[in-house]
Backbone as numpy.savetxt, mean C-alpha at the origin, in Angstrom:
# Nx Ny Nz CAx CAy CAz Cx Cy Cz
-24.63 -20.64 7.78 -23.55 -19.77 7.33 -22.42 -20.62 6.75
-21.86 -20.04 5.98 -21.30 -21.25 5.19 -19.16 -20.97 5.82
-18.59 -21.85 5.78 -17.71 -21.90 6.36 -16.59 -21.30 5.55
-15.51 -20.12 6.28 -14.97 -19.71 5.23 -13.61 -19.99 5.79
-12.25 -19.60 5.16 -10.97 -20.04 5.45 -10.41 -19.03 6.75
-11.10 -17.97 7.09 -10.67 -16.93 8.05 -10.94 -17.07 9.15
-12.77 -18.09 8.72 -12.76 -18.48 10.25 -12.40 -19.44 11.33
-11.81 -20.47 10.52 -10.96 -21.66 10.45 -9.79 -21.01 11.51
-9.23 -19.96 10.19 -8.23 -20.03 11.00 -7.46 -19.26 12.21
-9.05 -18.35 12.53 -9.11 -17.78 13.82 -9.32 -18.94 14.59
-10.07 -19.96 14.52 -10.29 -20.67 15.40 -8.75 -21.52 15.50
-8.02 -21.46 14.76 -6.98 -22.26 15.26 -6.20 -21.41 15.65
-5.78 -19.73 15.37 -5.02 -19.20 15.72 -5.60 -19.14 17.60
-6.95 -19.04 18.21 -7.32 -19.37 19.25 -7.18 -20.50 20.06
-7.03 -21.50 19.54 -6.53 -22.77 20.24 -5.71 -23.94 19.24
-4.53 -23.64 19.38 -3.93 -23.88 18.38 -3.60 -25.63 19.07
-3.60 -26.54 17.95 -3.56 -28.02 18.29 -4.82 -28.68 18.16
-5.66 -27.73 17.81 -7.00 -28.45 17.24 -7.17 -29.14 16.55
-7.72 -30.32 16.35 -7.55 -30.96 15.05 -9.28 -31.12 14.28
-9.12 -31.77 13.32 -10.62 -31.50 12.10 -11.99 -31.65 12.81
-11.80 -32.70 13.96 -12.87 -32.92 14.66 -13.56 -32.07 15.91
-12.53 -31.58 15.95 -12.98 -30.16 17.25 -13.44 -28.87 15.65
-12.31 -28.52 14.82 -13.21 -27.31 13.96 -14.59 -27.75 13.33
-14.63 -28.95 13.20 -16.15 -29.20 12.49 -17.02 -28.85 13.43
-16.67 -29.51 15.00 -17.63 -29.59 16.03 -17.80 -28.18 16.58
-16.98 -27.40 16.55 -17.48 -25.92 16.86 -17.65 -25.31 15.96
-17.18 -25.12 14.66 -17.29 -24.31 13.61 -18.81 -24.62 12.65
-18.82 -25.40 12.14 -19.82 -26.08 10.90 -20.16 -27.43 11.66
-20.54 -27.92 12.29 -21.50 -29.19 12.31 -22.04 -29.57 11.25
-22.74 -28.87 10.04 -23.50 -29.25 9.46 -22.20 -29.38 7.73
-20.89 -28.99 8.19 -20.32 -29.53 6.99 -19.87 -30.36 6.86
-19.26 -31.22 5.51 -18.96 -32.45 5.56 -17.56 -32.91 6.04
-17.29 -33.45 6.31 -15.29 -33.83 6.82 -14.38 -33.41 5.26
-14.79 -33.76 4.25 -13.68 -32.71 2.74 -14.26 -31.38 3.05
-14.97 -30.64 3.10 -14.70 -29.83 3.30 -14.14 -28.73 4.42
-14.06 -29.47 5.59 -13.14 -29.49 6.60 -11.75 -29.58 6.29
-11.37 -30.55 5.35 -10.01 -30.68 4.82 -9.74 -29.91 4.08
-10.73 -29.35 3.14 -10.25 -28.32 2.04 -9.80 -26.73 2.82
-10.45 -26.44 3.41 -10.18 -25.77 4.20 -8.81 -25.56 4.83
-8.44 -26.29 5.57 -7.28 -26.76 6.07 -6.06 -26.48 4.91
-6.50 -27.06 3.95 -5.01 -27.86 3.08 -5.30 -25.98 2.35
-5.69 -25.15 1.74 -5.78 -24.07 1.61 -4.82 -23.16 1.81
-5.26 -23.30 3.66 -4.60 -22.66 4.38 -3.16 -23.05 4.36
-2.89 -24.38 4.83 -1.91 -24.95 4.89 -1.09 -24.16 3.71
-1.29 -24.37 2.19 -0.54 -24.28 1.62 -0.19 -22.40 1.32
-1.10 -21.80 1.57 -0.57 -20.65 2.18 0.17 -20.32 2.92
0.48 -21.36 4.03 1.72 -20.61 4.94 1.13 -20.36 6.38
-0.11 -20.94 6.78 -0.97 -19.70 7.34 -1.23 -20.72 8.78
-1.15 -22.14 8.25 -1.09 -23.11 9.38 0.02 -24.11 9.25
0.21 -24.99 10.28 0.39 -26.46 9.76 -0.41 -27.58 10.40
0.46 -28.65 9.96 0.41 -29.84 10.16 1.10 -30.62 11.46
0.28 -31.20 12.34 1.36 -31.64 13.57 0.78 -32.65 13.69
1.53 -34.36 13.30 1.19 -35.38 13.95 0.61 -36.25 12.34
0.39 -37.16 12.53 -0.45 -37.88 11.69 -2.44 -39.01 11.16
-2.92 -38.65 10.80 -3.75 -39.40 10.60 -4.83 -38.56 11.81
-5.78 -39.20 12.34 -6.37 -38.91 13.18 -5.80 -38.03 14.11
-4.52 -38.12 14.49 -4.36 -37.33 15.34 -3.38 -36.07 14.99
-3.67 -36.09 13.48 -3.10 -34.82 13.50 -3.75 -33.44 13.63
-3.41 -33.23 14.41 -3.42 -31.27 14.80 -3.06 -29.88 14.05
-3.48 -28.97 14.46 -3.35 -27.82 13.34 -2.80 -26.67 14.24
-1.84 -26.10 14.00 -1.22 -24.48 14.92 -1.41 -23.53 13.93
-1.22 -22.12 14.12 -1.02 -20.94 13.54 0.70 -21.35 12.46
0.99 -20.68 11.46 2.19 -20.66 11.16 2.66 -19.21 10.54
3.80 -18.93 10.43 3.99 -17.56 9.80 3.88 -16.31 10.64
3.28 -15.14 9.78 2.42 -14.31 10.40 1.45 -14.45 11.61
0.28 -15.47 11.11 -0.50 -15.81 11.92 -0.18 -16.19 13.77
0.96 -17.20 13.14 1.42 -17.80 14.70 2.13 -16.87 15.35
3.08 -15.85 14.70 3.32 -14.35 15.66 2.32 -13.35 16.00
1.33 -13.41 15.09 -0.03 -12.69 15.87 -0.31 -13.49 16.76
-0.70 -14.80 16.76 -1.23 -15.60 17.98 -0.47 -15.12 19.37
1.23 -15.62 19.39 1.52 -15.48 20.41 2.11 -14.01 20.80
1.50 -12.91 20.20 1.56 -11.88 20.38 0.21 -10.90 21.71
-0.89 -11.84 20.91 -2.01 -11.58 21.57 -2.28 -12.50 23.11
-1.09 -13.45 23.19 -0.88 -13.68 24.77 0.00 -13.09 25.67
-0.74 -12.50 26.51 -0.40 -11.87 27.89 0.81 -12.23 28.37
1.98 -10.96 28.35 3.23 -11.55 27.73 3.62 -12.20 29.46
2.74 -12.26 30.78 3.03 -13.08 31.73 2.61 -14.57 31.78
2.19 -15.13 30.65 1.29 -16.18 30.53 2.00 -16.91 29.29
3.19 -16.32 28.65 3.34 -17.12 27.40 4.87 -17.88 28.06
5.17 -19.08 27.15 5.90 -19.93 27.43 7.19 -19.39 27.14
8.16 -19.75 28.68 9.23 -18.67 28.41 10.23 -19.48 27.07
11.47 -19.17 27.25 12.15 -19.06 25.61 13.54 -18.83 26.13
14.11 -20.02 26.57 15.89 -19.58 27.21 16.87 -19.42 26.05
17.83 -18.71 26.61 19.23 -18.95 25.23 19.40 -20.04 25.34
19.54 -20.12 23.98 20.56 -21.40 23.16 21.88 -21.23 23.02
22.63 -21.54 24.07 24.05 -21.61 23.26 24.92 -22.64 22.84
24.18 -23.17 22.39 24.78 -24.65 21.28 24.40 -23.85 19.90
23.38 -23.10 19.58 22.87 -21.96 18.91 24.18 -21.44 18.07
24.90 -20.31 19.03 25.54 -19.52 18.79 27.45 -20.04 18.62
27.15 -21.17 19.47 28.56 -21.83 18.89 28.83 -23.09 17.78
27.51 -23.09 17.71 27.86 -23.83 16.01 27.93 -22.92 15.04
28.06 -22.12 15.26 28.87 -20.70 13.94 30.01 -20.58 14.16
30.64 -20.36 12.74 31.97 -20.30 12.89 32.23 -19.30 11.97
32.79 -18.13 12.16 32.83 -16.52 11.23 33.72 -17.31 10.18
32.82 -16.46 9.10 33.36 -17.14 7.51 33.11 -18.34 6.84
32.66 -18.94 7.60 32.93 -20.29 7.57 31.30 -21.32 7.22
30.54 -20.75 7.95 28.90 -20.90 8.54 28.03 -20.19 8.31
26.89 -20.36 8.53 25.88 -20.02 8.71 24.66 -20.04 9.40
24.45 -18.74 10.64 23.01 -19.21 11.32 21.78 -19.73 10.55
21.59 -18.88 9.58 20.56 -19.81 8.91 20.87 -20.48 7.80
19.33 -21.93 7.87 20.02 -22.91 6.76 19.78 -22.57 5.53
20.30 -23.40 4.53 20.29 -23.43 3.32 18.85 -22.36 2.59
17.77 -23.43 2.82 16.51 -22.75 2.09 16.29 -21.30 2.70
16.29 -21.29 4.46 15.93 -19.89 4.76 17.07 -18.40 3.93
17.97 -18.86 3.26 19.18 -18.13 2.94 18.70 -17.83 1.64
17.88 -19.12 0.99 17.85 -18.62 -0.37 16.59 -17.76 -0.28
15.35 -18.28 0.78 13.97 -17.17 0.74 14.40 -15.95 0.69
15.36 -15.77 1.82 15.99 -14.13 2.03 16.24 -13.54 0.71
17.47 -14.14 0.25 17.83 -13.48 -0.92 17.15 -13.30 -1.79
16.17 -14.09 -2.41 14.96 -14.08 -3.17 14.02 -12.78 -2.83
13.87 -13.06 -1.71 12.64 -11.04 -1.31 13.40 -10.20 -1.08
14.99 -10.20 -1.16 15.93 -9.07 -0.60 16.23 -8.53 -1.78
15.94 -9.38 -3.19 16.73 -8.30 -4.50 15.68 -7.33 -4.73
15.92 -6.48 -5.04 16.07 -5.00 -5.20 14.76 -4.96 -6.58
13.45 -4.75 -7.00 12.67 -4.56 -7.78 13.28 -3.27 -8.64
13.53 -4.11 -9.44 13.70 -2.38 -10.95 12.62 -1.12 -10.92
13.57 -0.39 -10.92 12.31 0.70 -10.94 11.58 1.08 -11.64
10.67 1.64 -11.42 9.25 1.61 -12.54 9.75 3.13 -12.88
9.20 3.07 -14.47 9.41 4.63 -14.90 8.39 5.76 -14.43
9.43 6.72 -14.79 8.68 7.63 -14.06 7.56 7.91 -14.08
6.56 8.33 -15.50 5.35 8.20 -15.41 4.51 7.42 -14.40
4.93 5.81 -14.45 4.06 4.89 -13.76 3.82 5.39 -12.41
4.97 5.86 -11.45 5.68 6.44 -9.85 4.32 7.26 -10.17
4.62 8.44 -10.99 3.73 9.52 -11.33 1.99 9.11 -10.66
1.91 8.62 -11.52 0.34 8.05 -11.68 0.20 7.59 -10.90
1.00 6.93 -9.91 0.64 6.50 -8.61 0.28 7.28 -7.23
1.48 8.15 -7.62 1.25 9.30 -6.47 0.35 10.77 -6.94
-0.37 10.45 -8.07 -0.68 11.45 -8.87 -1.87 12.30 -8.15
-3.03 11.40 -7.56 -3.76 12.32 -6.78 -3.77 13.47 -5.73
-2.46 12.48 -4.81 -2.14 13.69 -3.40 -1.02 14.55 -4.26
-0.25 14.04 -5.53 0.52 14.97 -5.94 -0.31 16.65 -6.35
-1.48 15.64 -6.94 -2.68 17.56 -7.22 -3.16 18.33 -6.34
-3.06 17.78 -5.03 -3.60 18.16 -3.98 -2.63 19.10 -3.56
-1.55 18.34 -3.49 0.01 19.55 -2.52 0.46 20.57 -3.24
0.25 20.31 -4.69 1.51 21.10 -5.11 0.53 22.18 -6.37
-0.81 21.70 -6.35 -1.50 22.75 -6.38 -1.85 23.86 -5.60
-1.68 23.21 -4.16 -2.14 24.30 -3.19 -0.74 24.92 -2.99
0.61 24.46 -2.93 1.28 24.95 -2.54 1.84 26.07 -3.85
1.57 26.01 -5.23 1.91 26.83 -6.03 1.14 27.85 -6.31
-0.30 27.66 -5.82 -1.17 28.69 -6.01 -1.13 29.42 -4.65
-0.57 28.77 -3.29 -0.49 29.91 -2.06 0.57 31.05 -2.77
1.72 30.55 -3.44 2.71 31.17 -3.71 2.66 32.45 -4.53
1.40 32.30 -5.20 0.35 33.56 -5.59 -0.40 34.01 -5.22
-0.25 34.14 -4.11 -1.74 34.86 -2.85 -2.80 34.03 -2.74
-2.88 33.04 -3.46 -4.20 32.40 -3.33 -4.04 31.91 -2.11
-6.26 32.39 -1.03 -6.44 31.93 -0.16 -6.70 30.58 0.73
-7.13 30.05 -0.57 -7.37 28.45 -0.25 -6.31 27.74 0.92
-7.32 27.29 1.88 -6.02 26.44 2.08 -5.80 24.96 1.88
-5.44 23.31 2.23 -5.40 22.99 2.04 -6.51 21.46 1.43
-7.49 21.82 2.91 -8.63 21.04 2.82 -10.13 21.73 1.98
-9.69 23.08 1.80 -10.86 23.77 0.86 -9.63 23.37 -1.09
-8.62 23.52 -1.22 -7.75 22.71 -2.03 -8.55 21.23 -2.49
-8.29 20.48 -1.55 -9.19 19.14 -1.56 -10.08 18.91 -2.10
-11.15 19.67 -1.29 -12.47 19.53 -1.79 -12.71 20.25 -3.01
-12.05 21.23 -3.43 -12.31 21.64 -5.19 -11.61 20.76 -6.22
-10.47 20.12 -5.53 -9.71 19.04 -6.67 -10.48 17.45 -6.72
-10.95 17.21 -5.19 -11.70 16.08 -6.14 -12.88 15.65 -5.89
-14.17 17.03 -5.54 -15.48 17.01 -5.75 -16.05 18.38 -6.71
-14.98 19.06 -6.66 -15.14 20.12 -7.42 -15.94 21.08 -6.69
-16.26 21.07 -5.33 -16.95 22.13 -4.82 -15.85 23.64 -4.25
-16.74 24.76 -5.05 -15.20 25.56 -4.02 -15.68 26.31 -2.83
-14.87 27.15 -2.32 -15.01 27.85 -1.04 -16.01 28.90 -0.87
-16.51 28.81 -0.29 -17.63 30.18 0.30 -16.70 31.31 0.60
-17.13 32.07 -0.20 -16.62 33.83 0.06 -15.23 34.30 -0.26
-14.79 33.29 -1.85 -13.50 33.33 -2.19 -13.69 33.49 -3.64
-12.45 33.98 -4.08 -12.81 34.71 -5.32 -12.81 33.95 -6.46
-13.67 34.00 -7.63 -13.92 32.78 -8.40 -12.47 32.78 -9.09
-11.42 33.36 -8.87 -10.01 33.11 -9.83 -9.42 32.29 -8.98
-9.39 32.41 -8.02 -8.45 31.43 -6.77 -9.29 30.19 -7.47
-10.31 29.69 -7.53 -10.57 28.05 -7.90 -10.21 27.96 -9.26
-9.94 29.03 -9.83 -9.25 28.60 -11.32 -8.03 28.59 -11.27
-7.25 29.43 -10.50 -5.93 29.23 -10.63 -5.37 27.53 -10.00
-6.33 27.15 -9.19 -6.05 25.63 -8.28 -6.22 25.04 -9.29
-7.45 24.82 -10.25 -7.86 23.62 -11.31 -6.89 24.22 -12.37
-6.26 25.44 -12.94 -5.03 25.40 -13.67 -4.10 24.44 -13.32
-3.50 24.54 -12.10 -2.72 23.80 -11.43 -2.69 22.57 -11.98
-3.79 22.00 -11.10 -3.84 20.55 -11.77 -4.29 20.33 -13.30
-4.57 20.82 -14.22 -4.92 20.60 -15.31 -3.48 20.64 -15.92
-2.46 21.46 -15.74 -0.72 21.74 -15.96 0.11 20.43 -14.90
-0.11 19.82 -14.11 0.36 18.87 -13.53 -0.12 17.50 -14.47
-0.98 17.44 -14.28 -2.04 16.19 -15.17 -0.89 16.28 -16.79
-1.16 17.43 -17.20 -0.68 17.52 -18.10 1.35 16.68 -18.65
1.96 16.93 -17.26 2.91 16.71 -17.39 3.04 15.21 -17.13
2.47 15.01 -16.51 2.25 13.25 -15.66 1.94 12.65 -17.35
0.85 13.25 -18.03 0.21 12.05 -19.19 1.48 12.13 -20.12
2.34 13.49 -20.45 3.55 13.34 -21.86 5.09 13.07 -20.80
5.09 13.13 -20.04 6.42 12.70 -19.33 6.94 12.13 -20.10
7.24 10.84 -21.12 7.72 10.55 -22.13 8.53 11.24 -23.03
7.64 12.09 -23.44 8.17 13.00 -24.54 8.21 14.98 -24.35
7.45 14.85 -22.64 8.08 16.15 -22.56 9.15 16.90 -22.76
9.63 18.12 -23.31 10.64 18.55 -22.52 10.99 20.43 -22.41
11.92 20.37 -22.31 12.14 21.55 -21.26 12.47 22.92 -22.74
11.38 23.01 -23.38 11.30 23.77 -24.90 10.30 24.75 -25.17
10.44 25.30 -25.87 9.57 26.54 -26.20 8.00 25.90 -26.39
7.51 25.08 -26.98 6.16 24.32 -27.57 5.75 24.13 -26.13
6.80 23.05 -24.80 6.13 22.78 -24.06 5.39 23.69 -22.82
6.67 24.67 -22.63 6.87 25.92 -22.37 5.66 26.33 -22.25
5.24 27.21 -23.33 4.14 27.85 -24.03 2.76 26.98 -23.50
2.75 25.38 -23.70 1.76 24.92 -23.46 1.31 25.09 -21.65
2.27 24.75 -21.03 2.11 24.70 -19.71 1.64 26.23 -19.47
1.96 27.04 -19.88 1.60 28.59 -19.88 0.32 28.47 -19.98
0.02 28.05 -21.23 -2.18 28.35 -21.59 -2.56 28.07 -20.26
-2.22 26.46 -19.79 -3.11 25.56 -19.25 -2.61 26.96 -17.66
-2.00 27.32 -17.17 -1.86 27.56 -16.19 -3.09 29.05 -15.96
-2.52 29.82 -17.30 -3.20 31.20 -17.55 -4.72 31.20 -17.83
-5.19 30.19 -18.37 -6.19 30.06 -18.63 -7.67 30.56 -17.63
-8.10 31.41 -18.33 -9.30 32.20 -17.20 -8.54 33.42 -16.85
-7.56 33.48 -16.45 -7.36 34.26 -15.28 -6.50 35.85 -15.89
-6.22 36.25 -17.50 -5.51 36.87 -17.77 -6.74 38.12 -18.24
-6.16 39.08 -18.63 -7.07 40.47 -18.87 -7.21 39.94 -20.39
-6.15 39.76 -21.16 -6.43 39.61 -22.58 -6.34 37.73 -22.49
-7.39 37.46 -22.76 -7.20 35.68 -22.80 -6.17 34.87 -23.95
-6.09 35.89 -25.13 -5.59 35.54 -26.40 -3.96 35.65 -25.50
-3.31 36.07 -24.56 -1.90 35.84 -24.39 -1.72 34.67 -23.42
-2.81 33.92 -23.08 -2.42 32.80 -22.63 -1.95 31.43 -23.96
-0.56 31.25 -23.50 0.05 30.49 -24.28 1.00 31.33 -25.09
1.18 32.45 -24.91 2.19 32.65 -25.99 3.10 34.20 -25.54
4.19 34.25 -25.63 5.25 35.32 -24.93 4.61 36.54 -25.42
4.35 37.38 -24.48 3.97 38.79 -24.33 4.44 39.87 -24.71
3.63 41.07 -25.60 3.87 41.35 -26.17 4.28 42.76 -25.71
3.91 43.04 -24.05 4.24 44.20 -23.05 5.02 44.01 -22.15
5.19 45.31 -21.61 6.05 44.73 -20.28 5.14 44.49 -18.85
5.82 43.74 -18.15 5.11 42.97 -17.67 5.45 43.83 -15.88
């Protein structure tokens, strides 16, 4: 079985201080010492271990993530206790200082700014599937339709519909989404006008009207 970086570094997140000659000897016997290192330095530069000691005797721990899963998964009567520091808390001085140093201040600020927001379409398209799901079912309950949410489901995205329900209820749901879809792809250049109006009308009416020719276009009775 050929040696991969996960299992490495379970084995060190398990006994952490191992060094190359214990993972070869339990892990791969049959691999060579570089690739023992490659391994390692991988990880290493991921974040995921380190380095403790030098040359032969250097050793490998969990780091990051990893090393708070490690000492997470020890039995919190068994892990090494952890007293206050208060040389800690009085080398700060308000205004003046800082608990953390230099680099940890700039990592922060670096993952703390704020990502521009993506336009709306993109949001759209992201949430676009469960968006056909909810707000189809919830606009077509709003018209008597029986469906409920998981018979919804299964007609929006296997296309099967409900046993002993009326073939307009699965058209009025796939209107739905065919008029949602619709708005998600021109979001750009939709807007709130007679053309688009009218269009969202067909796609909604479609199937389901006595005269089919008034889907899409203002009526010519009273209603």
């Amino acid at each position: 079985m050929a040696l991969t970086d996960q299992a490495v570094l379970d084995y060190i997140t398990t006994r952490p201080g191992a060094n190359r000659s214990a993972i070869r000897r339990d892990l791969a016997p049959g691999a060579s010492p570089p690739t023992i290192w490659r391994a390692l330095k991988r990880l290493a530069d991921a974040g995921q271990i380190e380095a403790v000691g030098k040359g032969r005797a250097t050793a490998y721990r969990p780091a990051g993530a990893a090393a708070v899963r490690a000492h997470l998964s020890i039995p919190h009567n068994q892990r090494r206790p952890i007293f206050y520091n208060k040389a800690f808390t009085d080398r700060y001085i308000p205004g003046k200082s800082f608990y953390l140093c230099t680099d940890d201040l700039a990592r922060l600020h670096a993952v703390g700014k704020p990502v521009p927001p993506a336009p709306a379409e993109t949001y759209a398209r992201r949430i676009l599937e469960r968006l056909l799901i909810d707000l189809s079912w919830a606009s077509s309950r709003m018209e008597g339709n029986t469906y409920n949410i998981l018979e919804t489901e299964r007609l929006i995205r296997l296309g099967a519909e409900a046993e002993g329900k009326d073939r307009k209820e699965a058209v009025m749901i796939l209107n739905h989404k065919a008029a949602i879809e619709h708005l998600v792809e021109n979001l750009d250049t939709i807007e709130v006008g007679r053309r688009d109006l009218l269009d969202l009308h067909a796609l909604l009416a479609d199937g389901l009207l006595v005269d089919p020719a008034m889907a899409g276009r203002l009526r010519l009775f009273p209603v």
